[in-house]
PAVO-724095 format. One line per field, with one value per atom (N, C-alpha, C, CB): residue number from 1; atom name; y, x, z. Coordinates in steps of 0.05 Angstrom, whole numbers, padded with zeros to 5 digits. Glycine has a CB too. Layout:
k NUM  ...
a CA  ...
north Y  ...
east X  ...
up Z  ...
end
This chain:
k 1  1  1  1  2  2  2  2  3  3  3  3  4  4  4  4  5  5  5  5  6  6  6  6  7  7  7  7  8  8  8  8  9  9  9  9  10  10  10  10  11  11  11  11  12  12  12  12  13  13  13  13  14  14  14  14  15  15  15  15  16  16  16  16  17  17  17  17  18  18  18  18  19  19  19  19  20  20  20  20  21  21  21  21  22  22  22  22  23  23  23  23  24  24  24  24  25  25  25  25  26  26  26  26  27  27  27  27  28  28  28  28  29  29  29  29  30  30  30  30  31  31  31  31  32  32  32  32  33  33  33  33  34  34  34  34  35  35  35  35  36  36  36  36  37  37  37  37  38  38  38  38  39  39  39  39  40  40  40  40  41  41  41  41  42  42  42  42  43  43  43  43  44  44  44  44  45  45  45  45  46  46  46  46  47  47  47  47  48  48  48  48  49  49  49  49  50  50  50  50  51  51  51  51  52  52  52  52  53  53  53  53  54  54  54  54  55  55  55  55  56  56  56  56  57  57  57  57  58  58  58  58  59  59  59  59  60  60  60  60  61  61  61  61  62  62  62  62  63  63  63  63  64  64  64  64  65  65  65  65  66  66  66  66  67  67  67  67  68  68  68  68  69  69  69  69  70  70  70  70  71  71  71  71  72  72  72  72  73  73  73  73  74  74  74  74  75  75  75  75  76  76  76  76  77  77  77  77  78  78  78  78  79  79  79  79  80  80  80  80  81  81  81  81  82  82  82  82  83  83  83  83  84  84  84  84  85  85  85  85  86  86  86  86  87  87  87  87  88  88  88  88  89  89  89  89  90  90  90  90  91  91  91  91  92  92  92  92  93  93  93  93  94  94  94  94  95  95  95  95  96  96  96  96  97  97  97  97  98  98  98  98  99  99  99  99  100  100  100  100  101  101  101  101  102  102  102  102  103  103  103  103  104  104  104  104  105  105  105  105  106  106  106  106  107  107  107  107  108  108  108  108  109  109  109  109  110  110  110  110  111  111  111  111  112  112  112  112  113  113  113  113  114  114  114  114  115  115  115  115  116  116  116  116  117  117  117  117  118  118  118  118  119  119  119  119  120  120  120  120  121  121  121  121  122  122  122  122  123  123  123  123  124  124  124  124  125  125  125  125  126  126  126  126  127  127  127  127  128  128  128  128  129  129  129  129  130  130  130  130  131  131  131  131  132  132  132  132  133  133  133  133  134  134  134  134  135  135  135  135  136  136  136  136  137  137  137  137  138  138  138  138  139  139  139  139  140  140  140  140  141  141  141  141  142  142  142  142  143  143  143  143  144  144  144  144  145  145  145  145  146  146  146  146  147  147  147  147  148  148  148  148  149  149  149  149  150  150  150  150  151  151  151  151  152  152  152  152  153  153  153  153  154  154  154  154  155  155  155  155  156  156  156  156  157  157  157  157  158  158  158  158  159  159  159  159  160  160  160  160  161  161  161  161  162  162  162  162  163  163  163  163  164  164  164  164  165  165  165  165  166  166  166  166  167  167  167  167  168  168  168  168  169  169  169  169  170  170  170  170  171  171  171  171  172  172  172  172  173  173  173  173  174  174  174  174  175  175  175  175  176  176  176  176  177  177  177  177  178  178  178  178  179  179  179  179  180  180  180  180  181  181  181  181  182  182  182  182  183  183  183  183  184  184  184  184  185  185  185  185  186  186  186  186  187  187  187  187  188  188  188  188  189  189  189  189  190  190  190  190  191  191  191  191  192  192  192  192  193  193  193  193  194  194  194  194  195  195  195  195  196  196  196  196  197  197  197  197  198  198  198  198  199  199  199  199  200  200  200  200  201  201  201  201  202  202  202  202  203  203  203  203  204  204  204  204  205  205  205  205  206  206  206  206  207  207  207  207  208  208  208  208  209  209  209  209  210  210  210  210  211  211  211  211  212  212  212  212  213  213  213  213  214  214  214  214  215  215  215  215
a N  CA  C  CB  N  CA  C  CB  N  CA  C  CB  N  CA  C  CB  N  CA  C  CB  N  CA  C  CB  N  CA  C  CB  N  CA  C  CB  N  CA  C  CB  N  CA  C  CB  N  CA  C  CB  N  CA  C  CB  N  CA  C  CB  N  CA  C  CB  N  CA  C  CB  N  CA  C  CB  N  CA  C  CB  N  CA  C  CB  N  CA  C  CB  N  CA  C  CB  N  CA  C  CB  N  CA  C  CB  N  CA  C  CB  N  CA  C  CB  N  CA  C  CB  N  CA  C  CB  N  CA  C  CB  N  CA  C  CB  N  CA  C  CB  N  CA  C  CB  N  CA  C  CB  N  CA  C  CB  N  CA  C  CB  N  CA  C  CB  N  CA  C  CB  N  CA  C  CB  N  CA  C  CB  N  CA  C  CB  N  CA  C  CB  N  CA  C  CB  N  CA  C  CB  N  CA  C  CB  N  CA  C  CB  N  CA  C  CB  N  CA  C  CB  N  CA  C  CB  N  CA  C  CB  N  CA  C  CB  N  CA  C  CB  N  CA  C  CB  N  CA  C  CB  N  CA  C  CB  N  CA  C  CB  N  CA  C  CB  N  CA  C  CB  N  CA  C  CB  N  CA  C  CB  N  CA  C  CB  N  CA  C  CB  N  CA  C  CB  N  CA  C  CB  N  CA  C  CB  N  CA  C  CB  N  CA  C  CB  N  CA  C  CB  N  CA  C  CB  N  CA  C  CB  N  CA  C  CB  N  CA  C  CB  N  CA  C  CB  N  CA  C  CB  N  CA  C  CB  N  CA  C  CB  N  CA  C  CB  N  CA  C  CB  N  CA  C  CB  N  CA  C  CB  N  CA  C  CB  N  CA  C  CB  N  CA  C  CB  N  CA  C  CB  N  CA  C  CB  N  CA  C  CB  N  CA  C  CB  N  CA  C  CB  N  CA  C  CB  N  CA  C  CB  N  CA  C  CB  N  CA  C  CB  N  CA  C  CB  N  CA  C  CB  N  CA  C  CB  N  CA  C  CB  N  CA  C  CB  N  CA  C  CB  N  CA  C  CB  N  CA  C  CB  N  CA  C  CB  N  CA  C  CB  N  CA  C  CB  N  CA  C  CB  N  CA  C  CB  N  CA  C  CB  N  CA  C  CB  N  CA  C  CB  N  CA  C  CB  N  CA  C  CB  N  CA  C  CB  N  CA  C  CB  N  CA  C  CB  N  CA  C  CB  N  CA  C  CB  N  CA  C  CB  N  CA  C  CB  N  CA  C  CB  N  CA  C  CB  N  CA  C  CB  N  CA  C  CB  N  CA  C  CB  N  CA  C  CB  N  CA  C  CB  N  CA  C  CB  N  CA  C  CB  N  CA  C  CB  N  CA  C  CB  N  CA  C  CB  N  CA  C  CB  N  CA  C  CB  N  CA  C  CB  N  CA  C  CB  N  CA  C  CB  N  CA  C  CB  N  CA  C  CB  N  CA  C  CB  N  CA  C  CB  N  CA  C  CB  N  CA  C  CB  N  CA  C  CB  N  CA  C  CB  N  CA  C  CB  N  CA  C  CB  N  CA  C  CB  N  CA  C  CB  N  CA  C  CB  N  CA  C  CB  N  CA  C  CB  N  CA  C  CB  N  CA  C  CB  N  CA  C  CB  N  CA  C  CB  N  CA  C  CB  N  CA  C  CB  N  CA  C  CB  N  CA  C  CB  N  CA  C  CB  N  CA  C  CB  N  CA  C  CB  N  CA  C  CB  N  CA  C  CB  N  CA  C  CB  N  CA  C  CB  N  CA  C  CB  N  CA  C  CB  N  CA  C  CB  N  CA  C  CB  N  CA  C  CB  N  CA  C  CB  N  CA  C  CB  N  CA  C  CB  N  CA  C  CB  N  CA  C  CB  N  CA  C  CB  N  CA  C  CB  N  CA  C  CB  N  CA  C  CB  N  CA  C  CB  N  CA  C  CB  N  CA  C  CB  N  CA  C  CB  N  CA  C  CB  N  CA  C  CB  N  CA  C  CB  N  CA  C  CB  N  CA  C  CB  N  CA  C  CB  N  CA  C  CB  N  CA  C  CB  N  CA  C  CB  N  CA  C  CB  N  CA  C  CB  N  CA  C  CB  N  CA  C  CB  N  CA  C  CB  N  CA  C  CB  N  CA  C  CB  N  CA  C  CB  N  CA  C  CB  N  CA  C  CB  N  CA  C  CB  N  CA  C  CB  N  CA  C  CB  N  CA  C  CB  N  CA  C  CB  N  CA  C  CB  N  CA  C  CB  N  CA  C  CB  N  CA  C  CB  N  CA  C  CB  N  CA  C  CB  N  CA  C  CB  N  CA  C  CB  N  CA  C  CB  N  CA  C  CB  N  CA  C  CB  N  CA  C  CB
north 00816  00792  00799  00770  00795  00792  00788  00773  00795  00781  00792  00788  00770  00755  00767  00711  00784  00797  00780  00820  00777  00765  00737  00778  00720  00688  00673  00673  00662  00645  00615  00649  00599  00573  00575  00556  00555  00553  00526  00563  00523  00494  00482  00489  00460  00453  00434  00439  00433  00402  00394  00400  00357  00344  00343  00328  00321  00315  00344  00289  00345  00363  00387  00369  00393  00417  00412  00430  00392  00391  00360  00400  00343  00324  00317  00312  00304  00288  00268  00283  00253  00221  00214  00211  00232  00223  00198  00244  00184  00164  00142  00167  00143  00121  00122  00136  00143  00143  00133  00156  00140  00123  00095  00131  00088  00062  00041  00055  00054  00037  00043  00053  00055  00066  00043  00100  00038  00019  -00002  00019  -00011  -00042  -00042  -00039  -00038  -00030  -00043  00007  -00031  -00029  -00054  -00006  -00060  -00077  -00108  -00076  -00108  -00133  -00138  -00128  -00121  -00124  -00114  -00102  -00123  -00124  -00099  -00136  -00078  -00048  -00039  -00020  -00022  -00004  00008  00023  00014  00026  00058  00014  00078  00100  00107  00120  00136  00150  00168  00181  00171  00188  00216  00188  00238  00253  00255  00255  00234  00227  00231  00200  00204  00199  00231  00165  00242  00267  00281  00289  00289  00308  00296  00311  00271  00261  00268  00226  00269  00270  00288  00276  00289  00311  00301  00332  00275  00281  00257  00295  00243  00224  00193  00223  00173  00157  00144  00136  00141  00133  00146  00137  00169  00191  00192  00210  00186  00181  00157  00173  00128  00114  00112  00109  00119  00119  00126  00131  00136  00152  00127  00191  00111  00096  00069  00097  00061  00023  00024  00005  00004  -00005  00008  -00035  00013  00014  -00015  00008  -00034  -00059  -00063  -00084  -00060  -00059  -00039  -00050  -00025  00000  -00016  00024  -00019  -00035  -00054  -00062  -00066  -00086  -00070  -00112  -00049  -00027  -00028  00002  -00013  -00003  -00009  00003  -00037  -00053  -00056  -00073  -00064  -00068  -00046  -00077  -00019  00002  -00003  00017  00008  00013  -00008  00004  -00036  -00055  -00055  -00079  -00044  -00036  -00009  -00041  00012  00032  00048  00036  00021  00026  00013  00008  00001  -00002  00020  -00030  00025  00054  00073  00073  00077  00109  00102  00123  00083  00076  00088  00032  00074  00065  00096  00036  00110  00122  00152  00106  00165  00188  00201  00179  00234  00242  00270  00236  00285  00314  00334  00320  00359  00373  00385  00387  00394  00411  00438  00428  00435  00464  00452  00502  00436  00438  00427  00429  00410  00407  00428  00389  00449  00468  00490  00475  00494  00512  00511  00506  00475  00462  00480  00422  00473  00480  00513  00470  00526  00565  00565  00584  00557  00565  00555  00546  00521  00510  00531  00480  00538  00559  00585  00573  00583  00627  00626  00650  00588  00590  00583  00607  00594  00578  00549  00570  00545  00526  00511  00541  00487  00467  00458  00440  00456  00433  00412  00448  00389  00380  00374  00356  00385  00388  00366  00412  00344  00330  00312  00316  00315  00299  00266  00309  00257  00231  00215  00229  00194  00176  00180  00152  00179  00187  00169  00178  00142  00116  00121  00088  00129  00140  00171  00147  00179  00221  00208  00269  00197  00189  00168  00180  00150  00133  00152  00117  00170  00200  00203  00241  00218  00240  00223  00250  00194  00188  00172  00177  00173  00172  00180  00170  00202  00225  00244  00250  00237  00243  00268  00256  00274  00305  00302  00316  00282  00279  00301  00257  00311  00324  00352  00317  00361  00382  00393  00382  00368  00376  00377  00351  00396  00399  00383  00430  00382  00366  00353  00384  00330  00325  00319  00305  00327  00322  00323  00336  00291  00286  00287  00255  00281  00285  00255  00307  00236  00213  00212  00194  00240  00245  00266  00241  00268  00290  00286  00311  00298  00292  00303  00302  00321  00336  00338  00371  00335  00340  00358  00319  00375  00395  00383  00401  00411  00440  00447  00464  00437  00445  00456  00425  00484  00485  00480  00497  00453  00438  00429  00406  00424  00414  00433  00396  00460  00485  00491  00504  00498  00510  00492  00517  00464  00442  00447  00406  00461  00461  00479  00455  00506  00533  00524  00563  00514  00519  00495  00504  00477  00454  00480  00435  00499  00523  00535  00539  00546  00569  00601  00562  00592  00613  00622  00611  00651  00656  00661  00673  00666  00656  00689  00641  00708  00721  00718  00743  00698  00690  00665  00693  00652  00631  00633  00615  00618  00618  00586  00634  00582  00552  00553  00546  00530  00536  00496  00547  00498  00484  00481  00496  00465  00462  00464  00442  00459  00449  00475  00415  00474  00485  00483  00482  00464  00458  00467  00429  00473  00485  00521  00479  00523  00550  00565  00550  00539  00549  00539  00535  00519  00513  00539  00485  00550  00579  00596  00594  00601  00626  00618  00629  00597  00586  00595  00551  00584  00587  00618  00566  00636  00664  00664  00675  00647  00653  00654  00620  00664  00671  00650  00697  00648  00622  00624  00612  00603  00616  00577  00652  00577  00559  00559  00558  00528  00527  00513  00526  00517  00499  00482  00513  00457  00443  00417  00442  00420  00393  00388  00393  00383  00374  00387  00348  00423  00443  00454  00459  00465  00485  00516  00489  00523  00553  00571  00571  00564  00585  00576  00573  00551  00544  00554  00505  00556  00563  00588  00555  00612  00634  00649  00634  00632  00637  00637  00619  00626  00623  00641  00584  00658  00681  00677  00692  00658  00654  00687  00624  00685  00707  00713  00693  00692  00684  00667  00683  00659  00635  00642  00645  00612  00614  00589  00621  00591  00566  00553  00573  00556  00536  00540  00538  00522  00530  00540  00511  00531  00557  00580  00563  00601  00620  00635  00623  00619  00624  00634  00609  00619  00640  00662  00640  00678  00708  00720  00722  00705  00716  00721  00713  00708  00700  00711  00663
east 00266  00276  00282  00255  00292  00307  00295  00322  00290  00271  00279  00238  00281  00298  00278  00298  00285  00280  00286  00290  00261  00273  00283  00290  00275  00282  00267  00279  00278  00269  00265  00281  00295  00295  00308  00307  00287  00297  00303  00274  00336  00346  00352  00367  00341  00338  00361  00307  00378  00396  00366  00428  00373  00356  00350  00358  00373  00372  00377  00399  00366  00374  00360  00405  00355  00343  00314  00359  00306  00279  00261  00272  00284  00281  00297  00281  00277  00300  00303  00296  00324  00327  00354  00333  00361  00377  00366  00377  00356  00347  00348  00335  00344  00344  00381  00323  00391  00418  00439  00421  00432  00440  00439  00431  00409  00413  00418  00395  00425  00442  00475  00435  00481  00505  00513  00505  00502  00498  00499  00471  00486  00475  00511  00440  00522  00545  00560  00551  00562  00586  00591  00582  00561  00569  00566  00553  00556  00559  00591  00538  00603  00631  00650  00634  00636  00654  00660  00685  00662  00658  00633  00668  00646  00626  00609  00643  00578  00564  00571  00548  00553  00575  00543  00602  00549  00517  00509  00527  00475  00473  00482  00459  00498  00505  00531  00504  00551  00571  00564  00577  00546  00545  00519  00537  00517  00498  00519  00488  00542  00563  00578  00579  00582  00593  00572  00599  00548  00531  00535  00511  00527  00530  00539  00549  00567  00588  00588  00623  00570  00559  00561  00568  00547  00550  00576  00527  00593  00620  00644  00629  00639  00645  00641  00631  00618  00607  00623  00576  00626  00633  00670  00622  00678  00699  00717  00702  00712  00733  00733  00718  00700  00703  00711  00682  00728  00734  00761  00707  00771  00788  00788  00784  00806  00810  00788  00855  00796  00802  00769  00822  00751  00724  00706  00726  00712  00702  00688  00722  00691  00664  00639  00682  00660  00636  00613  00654  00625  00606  00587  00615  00600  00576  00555  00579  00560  00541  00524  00548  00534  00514  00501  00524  00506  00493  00473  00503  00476  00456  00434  00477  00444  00421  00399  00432  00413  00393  00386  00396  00399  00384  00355  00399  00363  00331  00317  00324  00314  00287  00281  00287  00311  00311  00290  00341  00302  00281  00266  00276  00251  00215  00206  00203  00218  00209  00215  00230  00237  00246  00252  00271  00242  00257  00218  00287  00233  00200  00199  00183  00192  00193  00191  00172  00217  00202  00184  00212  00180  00146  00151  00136  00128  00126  00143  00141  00153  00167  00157  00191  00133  00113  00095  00095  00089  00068  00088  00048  00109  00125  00136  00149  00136  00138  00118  00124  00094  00062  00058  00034  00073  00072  00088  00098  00115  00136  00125  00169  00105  00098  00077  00087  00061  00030  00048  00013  00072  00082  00097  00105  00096  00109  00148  00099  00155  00182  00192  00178  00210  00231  00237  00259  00240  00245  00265  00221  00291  00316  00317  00351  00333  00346  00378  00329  00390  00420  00428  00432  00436  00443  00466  00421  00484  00508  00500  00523  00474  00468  00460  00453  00482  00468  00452  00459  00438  00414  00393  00419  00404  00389  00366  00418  00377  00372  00353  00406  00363  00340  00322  00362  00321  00293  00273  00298  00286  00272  00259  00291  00275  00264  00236  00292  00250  00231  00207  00252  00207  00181  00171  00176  00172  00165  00154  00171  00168  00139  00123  00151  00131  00101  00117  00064  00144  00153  00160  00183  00146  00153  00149  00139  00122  00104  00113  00066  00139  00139  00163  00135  00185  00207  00210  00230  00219  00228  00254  00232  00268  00297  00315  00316  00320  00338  00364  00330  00390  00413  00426  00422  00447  00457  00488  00447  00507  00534  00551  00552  00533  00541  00535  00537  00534  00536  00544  00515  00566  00582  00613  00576  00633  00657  00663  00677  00644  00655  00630  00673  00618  00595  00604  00584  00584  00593  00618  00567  00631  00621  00632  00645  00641  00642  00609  00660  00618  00594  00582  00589  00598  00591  00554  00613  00544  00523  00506  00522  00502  00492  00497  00505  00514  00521  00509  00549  00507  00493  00457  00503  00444  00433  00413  00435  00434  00426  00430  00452  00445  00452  00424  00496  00413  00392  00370  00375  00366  00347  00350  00346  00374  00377  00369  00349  00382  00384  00402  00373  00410  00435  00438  00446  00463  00457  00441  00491  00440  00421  00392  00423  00383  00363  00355  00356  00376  00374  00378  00392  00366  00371  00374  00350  00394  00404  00395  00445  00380  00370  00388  00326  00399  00417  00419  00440  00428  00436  00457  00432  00485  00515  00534  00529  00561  00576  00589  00587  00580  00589  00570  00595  00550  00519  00527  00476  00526  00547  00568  00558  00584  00609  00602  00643  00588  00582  00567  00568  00546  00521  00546  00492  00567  00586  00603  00612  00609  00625  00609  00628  00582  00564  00557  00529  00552  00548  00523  00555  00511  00478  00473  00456  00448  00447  00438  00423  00450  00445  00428  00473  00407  00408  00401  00376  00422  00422  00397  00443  00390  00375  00376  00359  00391  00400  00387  00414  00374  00361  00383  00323  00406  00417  00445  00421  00467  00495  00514  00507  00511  00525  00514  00528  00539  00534  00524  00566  00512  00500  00524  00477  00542  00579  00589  00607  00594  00611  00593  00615  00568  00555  00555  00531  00555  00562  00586  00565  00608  00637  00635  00658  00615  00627  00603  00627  00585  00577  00554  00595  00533  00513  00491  00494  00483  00461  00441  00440  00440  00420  00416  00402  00420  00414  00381  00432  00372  00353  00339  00344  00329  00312  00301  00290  00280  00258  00251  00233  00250  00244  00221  00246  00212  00179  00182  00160  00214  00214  00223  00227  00229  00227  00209  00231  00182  00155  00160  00128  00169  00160  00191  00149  00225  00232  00225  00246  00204  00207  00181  00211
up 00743  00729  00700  00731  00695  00671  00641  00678  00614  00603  00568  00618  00565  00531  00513  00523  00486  00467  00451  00465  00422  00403  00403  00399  00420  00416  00398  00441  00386  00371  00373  00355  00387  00391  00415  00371  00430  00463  00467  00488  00474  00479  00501  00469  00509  00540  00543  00551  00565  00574  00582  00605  00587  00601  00625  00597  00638  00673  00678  00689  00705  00728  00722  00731  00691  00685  00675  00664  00656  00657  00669  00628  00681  00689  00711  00672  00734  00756  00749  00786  00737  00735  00755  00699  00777  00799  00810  00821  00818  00821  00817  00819  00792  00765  00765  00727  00752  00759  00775  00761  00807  00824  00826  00840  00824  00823  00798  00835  00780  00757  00769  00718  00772  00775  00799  00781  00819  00847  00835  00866  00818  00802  00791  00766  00777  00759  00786  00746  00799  00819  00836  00838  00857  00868  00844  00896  00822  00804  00792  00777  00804  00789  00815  00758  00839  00870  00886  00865  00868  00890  00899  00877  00919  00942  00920  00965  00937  00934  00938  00944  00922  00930  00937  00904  00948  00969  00937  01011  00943  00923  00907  00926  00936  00937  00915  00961  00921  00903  00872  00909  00863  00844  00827  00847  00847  00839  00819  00869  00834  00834  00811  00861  00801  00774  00746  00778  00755  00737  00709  00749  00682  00668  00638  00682  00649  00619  00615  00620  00602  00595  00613  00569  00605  00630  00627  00634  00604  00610  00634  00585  00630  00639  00671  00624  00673  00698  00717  00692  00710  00710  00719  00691  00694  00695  00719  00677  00739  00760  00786  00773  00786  00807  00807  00819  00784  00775  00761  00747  00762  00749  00715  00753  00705  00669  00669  00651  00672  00660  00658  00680  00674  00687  00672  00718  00662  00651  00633  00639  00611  00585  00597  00560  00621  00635  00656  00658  00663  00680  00666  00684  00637  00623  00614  00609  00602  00599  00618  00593  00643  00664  00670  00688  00673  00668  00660  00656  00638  00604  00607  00569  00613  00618  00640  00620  00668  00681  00678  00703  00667  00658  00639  00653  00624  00605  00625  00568  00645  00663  00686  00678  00690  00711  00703  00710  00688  00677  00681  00650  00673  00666  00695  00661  00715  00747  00753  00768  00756  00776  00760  00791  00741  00731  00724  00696  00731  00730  00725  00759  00708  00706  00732  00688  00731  00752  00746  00766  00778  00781  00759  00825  00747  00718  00699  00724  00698  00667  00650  00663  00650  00628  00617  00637  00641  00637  00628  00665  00625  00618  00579  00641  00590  00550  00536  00541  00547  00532  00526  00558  00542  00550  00520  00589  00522  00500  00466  00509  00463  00438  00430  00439  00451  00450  00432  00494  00434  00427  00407  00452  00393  00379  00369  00381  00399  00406  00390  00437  00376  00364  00389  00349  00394  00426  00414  00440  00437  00429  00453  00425  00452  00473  00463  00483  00482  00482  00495  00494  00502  00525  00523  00533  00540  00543  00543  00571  00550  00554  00536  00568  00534  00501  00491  00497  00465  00445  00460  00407  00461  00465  00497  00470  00512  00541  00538  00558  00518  00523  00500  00509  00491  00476  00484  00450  00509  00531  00545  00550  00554  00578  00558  00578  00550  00524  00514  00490  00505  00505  00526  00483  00552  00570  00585  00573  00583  00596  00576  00620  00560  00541  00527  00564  00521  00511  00479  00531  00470  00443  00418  00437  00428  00407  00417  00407  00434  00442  00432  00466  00428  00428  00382  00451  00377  00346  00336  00340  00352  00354  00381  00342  00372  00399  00399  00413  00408  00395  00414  00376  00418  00445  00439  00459  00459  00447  00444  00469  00436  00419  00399  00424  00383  00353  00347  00338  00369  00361  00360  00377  00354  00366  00397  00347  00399  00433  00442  00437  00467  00482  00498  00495  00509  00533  00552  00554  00559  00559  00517  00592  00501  00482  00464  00473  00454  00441  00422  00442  00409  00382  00380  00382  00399  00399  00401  00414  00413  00412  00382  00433  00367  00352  00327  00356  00322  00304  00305  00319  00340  00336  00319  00349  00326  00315  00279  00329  00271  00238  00228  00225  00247  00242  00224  00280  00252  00250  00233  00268  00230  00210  00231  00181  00255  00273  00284  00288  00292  00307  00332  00299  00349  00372  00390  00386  00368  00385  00390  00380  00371  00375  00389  00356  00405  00415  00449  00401  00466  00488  00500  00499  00517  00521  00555  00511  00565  00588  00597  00589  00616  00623  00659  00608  00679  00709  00711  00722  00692  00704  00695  00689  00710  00703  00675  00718  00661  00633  00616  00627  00624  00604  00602  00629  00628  00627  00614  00639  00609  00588  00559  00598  00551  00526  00523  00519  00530  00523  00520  00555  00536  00530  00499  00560  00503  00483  00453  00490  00461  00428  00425  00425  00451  00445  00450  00420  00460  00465  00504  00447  00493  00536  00541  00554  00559  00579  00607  00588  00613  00643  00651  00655  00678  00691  00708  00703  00722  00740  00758  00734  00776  00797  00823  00806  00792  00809  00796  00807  00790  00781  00796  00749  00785  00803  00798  00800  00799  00804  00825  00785  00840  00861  00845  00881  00868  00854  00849  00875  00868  00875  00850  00909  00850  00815  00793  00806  00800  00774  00768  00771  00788  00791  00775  00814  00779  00770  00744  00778  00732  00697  00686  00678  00710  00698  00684  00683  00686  00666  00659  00679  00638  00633  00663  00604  00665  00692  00707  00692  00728  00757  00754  00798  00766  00772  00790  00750  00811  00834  00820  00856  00798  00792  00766  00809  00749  00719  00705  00705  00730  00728  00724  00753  00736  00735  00705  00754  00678  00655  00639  00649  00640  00631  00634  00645  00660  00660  00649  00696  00637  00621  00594  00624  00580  00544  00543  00530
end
């Protein structure tokens, strides 16, 4: 296995990589839809839209015209979603604690409103872990651009050889190439392991547990 020299600041996406909130997702996304007369879509679907913020998300299954009213309905059942239905995976608390214990700089990178990864984040208790959190509704570009990687490194005062971006999607992939830092996916989120393959990450990996034994 593979194993990172010299890191300094290790930057996590959220969903899919250190959190399942598929769940919670789906069923806001469900709430949205049939309150404004369309089909329910299967979870599998709305898995596979996941990533590029919840507008983003949204957008492909409604009307133009419908879109602001989605959202709202979203967002409103969404701050109760999480609470109920979104839950760290297995090791990625005990993995937080390995990296704060050695010293490690913590980011969160996340395409998902500010308002929503700081519901996550103090929810399950990752407050006192994380050093910064920076979503891409305070940026001009969110992934795959690597504006938000690259904001996070200059926060630090670190470069990208000293940085490692740990991410699930095909867009975490190309933002880590984009900023010049290694990347390694973990495909527990809404990329295929084959698409994730193609854009070549530093490293694939099953389970985020398997990180300890790179750092």
């Amino acid at each position: 296995m593979k194993r990172y020299r010299g890191i300094r600041l290790v930057i996590f996406d959220l969903d899919g990589t250190l959190v399942d909130a598929y769940p919670a997702i789906t069923q806001s996304f469900n709430h949205a839809m049939r309150s404004l007369g369309y089909k329910a879509e299967a979870p599998a679907v709305i898995r596979r839209a996941v990533g590029w913020g919840d507008e983003n998300l949204l957008r492909p299954f409604l009307a133009k015209k419908d879109l602001r009213k989605a959202l709202l309905l979203y967002r409103r059942h969404h701050r109760r979603a999480l609470l109920n239905d979104s839950a760290l995976f297995k090791g990625a608390l005990k993995l937080l604690v390995y990296l704060k214990d050695r010293g490690y700089k913590l980011a969160v990178a996340s395409n998902r409103p500010s308002r929503f990864s700081l519901i996550l984040i103090r929810h399950l208790g990752l407050d006192s872990y994380f050093d910064y959190v920076l979503c891409a509704d305070r940026l001009k570009r969110g992934k795959p651009s690597p504006q938000i990687l690259r904001r996070i490194m200059k926060r630090f005062s670190i470069i990208p050889l000293q940085t490692l971006y740990v991410g699930d999607m095909v867009i975490d992939a190309q933002a880590g190439r984009r900023a010049g830092v290694n990347t390694v996916i973990v495909t527990t989120g809404s990329s295929s392991k084959e698409d994730i393959l193609e854009e070549r990450p530093s490293a694939v990996v099953t389970d985020i547990r398997q990180l300890s034994k790179m750092l």
